[in-house]
Each structure stands twice: as C-alpha cells, then as structure tokens.
Biopython code that builds the backbone (N, CA, C, O; Angstrom):
import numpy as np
from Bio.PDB.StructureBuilder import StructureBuilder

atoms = [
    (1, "UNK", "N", (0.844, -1.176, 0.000)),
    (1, "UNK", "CA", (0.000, 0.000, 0.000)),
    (1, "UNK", "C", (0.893, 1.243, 0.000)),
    (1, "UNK", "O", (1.790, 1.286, 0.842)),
    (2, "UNK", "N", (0.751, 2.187, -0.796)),
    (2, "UNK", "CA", (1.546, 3.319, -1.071)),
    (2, "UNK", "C", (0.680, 4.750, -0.293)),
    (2, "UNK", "O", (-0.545, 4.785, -0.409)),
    (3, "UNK", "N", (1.272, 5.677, 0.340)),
    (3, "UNK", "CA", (0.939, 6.662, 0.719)),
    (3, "UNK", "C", (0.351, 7.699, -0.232)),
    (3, "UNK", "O", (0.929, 7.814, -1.312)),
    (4, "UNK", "N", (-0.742, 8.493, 0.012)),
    (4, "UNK", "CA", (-1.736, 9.238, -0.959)),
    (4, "UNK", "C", (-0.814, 10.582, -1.151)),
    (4, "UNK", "O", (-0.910, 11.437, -2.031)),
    (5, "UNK", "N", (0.150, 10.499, -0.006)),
    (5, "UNK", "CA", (0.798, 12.229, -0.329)),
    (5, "UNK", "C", (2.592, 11.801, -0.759)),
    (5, "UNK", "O", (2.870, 10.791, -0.113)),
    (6, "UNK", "N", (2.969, 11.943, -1.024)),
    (6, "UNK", "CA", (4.828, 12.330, -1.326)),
    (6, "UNK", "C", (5.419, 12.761, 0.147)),
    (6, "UNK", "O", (6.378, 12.186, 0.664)),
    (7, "UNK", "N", (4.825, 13.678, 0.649)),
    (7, "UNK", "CA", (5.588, 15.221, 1.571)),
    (7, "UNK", "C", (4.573, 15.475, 2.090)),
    (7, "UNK", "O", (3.439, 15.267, 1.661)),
    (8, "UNK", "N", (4.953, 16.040, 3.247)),
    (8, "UNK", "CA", (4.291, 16.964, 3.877)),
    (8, "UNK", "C", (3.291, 18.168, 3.070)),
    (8, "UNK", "O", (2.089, 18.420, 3.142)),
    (9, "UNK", "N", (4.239, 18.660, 2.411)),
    (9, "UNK", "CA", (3.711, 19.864, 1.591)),
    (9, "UNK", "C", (2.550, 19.489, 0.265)),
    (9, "UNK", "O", (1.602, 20.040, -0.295)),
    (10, "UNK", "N", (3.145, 18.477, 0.207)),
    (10, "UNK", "CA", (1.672, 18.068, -1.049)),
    (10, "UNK", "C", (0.553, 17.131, -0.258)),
    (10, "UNK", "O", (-0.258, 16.576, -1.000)),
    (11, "UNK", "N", (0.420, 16.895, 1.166)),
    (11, "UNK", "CA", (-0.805, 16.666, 1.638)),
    (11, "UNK", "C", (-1.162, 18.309, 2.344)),
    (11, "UNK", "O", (-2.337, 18.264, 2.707)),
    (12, "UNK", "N", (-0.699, 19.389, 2.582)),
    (12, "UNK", "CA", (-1.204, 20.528, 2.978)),
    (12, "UNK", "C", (-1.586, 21.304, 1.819)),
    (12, "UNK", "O", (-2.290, 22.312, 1.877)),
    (13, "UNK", "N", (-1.058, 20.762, 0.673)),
    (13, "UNK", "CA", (-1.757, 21.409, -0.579)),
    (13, "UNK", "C", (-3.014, 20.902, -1.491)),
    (13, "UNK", "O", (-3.772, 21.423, -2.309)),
    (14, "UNK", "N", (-2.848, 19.723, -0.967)),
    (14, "UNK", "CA", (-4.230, 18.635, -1.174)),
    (14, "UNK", "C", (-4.433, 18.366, -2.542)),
    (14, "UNK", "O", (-5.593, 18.054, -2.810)),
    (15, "UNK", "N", (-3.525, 18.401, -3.626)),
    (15, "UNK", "CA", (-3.661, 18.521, -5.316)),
    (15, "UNK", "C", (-4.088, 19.571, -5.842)),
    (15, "UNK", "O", (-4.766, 19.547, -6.869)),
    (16, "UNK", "N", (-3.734, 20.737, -5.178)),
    (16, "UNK", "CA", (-4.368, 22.085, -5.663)),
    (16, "UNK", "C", (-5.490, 22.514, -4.982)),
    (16, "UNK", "O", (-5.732, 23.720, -4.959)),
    (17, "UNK", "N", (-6.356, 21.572, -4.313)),
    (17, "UNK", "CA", (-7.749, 21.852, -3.661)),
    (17, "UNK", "C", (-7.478, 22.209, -2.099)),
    (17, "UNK", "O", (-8.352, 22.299, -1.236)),
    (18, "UNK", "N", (-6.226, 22.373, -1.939)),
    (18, "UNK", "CA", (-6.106, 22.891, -0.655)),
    (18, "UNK", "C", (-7.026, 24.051, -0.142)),
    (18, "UNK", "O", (-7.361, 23.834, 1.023)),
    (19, "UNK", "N", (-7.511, 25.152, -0.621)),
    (19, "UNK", "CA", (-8.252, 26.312, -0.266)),
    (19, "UNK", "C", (-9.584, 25.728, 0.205)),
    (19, "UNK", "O", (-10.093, 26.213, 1.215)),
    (20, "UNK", "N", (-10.187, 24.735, -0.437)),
    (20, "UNK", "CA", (-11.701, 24.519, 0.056)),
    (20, "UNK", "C", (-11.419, 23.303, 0.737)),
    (20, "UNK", "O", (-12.338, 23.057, 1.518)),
    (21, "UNK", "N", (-10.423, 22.347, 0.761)),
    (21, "UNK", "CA", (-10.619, 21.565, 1.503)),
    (21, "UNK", "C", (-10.762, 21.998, 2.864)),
    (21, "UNK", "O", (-11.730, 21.744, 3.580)),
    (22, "UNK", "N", (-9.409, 22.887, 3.290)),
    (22, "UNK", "CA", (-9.011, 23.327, 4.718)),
    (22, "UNK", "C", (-10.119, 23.921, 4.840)),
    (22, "UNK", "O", (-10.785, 23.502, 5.787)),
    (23, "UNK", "N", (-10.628, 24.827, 4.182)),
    (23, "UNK", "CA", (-12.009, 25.561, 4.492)),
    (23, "UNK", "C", (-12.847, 24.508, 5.212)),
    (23, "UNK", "O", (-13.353, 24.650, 6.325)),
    (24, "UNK", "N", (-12.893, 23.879, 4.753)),
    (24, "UNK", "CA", (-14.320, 22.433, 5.014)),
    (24, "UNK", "C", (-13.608, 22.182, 5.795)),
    (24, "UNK", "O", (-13.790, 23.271, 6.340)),
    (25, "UNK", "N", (-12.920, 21.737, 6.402)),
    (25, "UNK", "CA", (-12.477, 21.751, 7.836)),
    (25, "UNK", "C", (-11.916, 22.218, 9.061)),
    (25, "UNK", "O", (-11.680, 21.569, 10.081)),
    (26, "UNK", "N", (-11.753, 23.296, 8.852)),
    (26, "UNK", "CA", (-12.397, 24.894, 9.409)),
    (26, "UNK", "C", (-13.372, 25.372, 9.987)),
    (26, "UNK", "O", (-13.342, 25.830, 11.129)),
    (27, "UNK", "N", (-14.569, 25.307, 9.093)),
    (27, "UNK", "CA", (-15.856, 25.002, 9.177)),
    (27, "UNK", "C", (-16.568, 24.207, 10.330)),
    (27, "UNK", "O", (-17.207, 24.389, 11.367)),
    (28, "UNK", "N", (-15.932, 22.935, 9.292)),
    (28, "UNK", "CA", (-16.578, 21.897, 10.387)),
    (28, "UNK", "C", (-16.391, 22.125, 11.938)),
    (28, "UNK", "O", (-17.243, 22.327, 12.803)),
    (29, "UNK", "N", (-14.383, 21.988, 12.070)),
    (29, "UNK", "CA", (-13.932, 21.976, 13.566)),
    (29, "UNK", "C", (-14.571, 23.523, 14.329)),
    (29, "UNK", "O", (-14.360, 23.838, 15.500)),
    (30, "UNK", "N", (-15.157, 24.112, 13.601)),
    (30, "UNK", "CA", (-15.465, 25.476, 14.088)),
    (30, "UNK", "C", (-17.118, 25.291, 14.409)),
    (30, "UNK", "O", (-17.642, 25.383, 15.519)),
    (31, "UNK", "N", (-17.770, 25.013, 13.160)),
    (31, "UNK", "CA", (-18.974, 24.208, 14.258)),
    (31, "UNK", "C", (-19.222, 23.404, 15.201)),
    (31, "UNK", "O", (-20.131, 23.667, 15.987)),
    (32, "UNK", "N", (-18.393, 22.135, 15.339)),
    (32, "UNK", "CA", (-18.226, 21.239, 16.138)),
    (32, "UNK", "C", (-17.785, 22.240, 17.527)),
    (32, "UNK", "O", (-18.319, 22.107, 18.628)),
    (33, "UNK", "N", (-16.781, 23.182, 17.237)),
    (33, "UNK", "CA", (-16.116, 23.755, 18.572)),
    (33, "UNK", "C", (-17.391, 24.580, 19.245)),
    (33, "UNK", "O", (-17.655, 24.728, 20.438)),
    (34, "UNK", "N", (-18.174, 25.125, 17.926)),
    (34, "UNK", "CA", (-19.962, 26.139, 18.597)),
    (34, "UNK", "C", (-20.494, 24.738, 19.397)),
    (34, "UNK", "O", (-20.554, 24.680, 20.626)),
    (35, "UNK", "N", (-20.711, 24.092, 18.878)),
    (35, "UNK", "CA", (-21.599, 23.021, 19.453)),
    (35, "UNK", "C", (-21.325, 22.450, 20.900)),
    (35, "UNK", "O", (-22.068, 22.198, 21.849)),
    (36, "UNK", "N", (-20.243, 22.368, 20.736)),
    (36, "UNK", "CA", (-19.526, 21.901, 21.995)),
    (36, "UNK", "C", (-20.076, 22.649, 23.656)),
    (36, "UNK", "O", (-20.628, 22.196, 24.659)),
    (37, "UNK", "N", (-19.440, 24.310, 23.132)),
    (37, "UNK", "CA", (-19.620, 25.625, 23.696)),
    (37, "UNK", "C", (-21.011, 25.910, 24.026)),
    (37, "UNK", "O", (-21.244, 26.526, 25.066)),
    (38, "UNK", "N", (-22.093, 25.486, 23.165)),
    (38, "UNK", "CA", (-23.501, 26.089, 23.826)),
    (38, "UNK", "C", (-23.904, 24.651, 24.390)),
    (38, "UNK", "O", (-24.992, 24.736, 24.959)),
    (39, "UNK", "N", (-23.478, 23.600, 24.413)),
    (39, "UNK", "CA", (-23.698, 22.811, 25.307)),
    (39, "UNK", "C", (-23.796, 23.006, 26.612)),
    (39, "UNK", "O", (-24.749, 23.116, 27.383)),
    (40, "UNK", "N", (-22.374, 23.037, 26.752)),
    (40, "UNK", "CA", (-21.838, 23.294, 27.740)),
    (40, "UNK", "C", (-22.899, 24.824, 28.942)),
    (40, "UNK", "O", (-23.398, 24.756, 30.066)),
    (41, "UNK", "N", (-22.819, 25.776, 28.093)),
    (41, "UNK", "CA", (-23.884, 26.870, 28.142)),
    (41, "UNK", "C", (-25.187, 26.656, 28.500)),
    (41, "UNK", "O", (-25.758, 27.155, 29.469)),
    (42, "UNK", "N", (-25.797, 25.641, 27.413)),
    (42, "UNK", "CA", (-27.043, 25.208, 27.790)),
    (42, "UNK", "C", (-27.330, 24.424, 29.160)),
    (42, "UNK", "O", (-28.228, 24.756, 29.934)),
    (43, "UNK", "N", (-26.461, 23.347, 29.369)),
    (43, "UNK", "CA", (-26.227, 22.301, 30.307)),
    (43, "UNK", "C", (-26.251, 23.245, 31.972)),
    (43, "UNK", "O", (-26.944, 22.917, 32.935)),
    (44, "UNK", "N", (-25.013, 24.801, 31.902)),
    (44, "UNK", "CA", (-25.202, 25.582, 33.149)),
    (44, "UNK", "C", (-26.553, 26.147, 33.612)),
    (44, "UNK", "O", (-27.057, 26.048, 34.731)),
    (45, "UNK", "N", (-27.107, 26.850, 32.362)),
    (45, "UNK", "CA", (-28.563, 27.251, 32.279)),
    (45, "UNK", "C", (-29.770, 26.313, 33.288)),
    (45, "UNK", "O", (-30.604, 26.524, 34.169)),
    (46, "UNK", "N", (-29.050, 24.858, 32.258)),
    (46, "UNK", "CA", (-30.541, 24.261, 32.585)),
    (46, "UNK", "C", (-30.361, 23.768, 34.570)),
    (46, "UNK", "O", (-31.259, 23.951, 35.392)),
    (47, "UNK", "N", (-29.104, 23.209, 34.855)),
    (47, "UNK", "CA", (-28.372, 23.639, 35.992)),
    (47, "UNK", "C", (-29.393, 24.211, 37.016)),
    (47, "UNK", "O", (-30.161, 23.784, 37.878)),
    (48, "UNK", "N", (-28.959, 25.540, 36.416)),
    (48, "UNK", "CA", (-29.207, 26.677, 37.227)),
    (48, "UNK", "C", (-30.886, 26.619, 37.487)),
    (48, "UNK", "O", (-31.226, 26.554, 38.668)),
    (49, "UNK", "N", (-31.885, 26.636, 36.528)),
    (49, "UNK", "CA", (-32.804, 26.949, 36.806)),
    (49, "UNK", "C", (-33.534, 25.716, 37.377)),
    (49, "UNK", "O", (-34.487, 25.986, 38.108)),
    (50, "UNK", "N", (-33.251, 24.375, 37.169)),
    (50, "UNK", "CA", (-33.163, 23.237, 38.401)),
    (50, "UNK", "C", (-33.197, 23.367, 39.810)),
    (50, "UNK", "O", (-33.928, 22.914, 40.691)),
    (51, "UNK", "N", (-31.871, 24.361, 39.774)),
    (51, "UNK", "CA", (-31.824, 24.955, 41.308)),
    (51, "UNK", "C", (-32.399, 25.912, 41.751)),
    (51, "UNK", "O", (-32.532, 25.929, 42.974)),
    (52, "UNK", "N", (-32.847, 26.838, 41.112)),
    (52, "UNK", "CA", (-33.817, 28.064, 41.465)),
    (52, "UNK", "C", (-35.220, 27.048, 41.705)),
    (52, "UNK", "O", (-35.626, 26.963, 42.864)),
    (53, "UNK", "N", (-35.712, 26.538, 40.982)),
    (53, "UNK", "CA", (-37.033, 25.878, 41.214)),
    (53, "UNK", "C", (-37.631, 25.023, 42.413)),
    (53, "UNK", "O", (-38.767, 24.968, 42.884)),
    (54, "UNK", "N", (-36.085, 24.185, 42.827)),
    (54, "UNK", "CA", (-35.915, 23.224, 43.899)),
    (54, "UNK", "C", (-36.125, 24.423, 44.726)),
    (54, "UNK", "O", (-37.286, 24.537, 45.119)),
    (55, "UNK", "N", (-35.122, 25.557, 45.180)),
    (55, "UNK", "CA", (-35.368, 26.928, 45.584)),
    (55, "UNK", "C", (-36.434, 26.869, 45.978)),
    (55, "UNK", "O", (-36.705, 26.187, 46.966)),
    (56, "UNK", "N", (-37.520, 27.709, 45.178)),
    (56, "UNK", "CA", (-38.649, 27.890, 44.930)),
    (56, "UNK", "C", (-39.526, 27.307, 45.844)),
    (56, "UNK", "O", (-40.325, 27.940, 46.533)),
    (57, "UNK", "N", (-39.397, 26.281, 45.847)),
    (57, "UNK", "CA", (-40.485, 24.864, 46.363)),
    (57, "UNK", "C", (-40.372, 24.698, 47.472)),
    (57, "UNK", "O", (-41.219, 24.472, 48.336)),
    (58, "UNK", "N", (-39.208, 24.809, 47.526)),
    (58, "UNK", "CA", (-38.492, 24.830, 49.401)),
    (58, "UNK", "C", (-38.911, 25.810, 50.167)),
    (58, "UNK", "O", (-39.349, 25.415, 51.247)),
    (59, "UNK", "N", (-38.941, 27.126, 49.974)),
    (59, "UNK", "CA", (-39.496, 28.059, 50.523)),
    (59, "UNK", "C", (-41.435, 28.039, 50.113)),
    (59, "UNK", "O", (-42.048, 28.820, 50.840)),
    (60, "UNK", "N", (-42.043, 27.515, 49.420)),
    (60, "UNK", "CA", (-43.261, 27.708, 49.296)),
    (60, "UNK", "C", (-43.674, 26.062, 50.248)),
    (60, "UNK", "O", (-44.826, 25.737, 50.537)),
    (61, "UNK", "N", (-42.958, 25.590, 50.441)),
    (61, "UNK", "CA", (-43.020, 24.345, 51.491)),
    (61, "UNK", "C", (-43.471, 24.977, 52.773)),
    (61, "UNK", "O", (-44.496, 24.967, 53.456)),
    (62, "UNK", "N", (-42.176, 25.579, 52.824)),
    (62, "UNK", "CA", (-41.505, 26.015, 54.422)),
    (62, "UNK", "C", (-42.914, 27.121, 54.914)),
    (62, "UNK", "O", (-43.512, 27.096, 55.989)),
    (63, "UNK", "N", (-43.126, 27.906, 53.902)),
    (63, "UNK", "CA", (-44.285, 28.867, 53.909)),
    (63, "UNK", "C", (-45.769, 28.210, 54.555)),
    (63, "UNK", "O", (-46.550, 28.572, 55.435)),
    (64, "UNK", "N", (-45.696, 27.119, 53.667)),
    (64, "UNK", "CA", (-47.056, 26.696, 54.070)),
    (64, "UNK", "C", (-46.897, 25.953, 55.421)),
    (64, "UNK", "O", (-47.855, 25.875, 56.190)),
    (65, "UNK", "N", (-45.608, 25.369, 55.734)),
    (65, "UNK", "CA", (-45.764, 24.756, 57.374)),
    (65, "UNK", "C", (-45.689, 25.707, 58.543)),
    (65, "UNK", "O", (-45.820, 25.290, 59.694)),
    (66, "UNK", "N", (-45.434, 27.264, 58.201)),
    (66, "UNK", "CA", (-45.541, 28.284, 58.532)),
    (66, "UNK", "C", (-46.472, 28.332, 58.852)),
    (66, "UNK", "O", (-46.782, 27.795, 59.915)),
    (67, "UNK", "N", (-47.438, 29.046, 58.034)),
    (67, "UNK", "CA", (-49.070, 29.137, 57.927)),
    (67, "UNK", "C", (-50.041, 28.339, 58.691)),
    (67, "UNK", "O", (-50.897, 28.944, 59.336)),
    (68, "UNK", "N", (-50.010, 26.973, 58.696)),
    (68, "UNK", "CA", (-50.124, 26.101, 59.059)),
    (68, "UNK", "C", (-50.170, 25.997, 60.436)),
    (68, "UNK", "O", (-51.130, 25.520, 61.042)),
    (69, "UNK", "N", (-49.110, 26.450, 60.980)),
    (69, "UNK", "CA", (-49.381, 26.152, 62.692)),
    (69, "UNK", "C", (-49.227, 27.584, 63.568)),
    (69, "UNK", "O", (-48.470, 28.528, 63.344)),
    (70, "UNK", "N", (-50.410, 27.372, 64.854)),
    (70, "UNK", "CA", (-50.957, 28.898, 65.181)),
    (70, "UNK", "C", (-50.061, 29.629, 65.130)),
    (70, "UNK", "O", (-49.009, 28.990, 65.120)),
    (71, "UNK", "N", (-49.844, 31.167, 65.072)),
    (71, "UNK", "CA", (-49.134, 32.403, 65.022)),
    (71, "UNK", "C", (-48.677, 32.902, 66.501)),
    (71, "UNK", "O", (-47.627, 33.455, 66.825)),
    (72, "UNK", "N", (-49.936, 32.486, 67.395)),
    (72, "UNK", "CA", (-49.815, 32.980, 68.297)),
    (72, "UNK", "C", (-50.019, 32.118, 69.504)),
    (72, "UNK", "O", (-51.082, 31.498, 69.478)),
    (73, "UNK", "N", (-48.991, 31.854, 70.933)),
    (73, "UNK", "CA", (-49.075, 31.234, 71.331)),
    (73, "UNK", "C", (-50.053, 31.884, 72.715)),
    (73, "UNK", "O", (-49.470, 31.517, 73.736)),
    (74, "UNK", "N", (-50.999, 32.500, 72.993)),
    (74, "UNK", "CA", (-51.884, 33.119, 73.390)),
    (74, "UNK", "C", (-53.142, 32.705, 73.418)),
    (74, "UNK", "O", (-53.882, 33.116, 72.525)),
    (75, "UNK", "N", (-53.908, 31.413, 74.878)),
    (75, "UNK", "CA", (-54.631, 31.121, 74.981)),
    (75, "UNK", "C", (-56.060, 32.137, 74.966)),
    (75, "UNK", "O", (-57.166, 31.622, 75.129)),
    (76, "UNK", "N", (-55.898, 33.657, 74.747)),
    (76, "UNK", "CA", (-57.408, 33.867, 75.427)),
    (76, "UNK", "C", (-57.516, 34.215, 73.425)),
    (76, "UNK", "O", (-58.612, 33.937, 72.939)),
    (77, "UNK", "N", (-56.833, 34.566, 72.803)),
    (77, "UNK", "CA", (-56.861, 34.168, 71.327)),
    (77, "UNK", "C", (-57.442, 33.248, 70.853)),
    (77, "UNK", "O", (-58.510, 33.346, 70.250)),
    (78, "UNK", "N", (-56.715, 32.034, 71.091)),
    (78, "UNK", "CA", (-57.269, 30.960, 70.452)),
    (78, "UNK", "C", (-58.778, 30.934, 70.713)),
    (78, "UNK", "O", (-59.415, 30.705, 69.684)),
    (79, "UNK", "N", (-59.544, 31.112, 71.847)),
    (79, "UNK", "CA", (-60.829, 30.964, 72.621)),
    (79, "UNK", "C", (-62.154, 32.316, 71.539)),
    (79, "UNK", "O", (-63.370, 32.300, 71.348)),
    (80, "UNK", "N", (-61.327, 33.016, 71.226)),
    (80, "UNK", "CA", (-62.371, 33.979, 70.323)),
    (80, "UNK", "C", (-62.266, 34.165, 69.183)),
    (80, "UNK", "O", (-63.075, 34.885, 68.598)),
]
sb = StructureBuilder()
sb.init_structure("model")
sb.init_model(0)
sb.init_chain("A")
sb.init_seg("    ")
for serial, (resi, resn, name, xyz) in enumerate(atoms, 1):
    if name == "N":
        sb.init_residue(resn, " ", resi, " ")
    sb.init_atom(name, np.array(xyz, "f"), 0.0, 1.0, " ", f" {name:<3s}", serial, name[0])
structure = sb.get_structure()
C-alpha cells in the first residue's frame, strides 16, 4: 500500500484543492467547537434553573408549614 501524499507539503496542498478543503475543515472543527460551547452553556442554564425551582419549592413548602401552625401562642386568642 503506497501513501496518498509524497511530503508533507503536497498533503497541505491537497492537489491544488487545498483552499476549500481546509475551508471544510475549518468550518466543520469550528462548528463542532460552537456546538460543543452552547452545550456546555445550555447544560449551566438548565443547571441553574433546576436549582432556582428546587429553591422555589423549598421556601413555598416552608411557607405553608408556617401558615399552618398557630401564630400565636396566646390562649385567650385561640378561645375567640
């Protein structure tokens, strides 16, 4: 089996098609690198608002076991 390039320099020149090849992979590794990046982005986001919600719930918990038991520990209250 024989190698597709000679040199170094004639696989970075690609048979003349060097300009659009590298482009096309440019491209690509440059979308792949976006993709990567709003993952990552998306993944903190979704994170985050996981934890605000758990948040959320915890205090509308805590609220209602609040509510829930008398305010006042004042027997002639309770009676009227």
């Amino acid at each position: 089996m024989s190698a597709a390039f000679d040199s170094w320099q004639a696989f970075f020149a690609m048979g003349g098609y060097a300009f659009y090849v590298w482009l096309a992979v440019a491209a690509t590794l440059l979308s792949l690198l976006g993709l990567f990046i709003h993952t990552l982005w998306q993944r903190k986001q979704l994170l985050a608002e996981v934890s605000r919600q758990a948040s959320r719930e915890r205090r509308i918990r805590q609220s209602k076991q609040k509510s829930a038991t008398p305010q006042s520990a004042n027997p002639r209250e309770k009676s009227l």
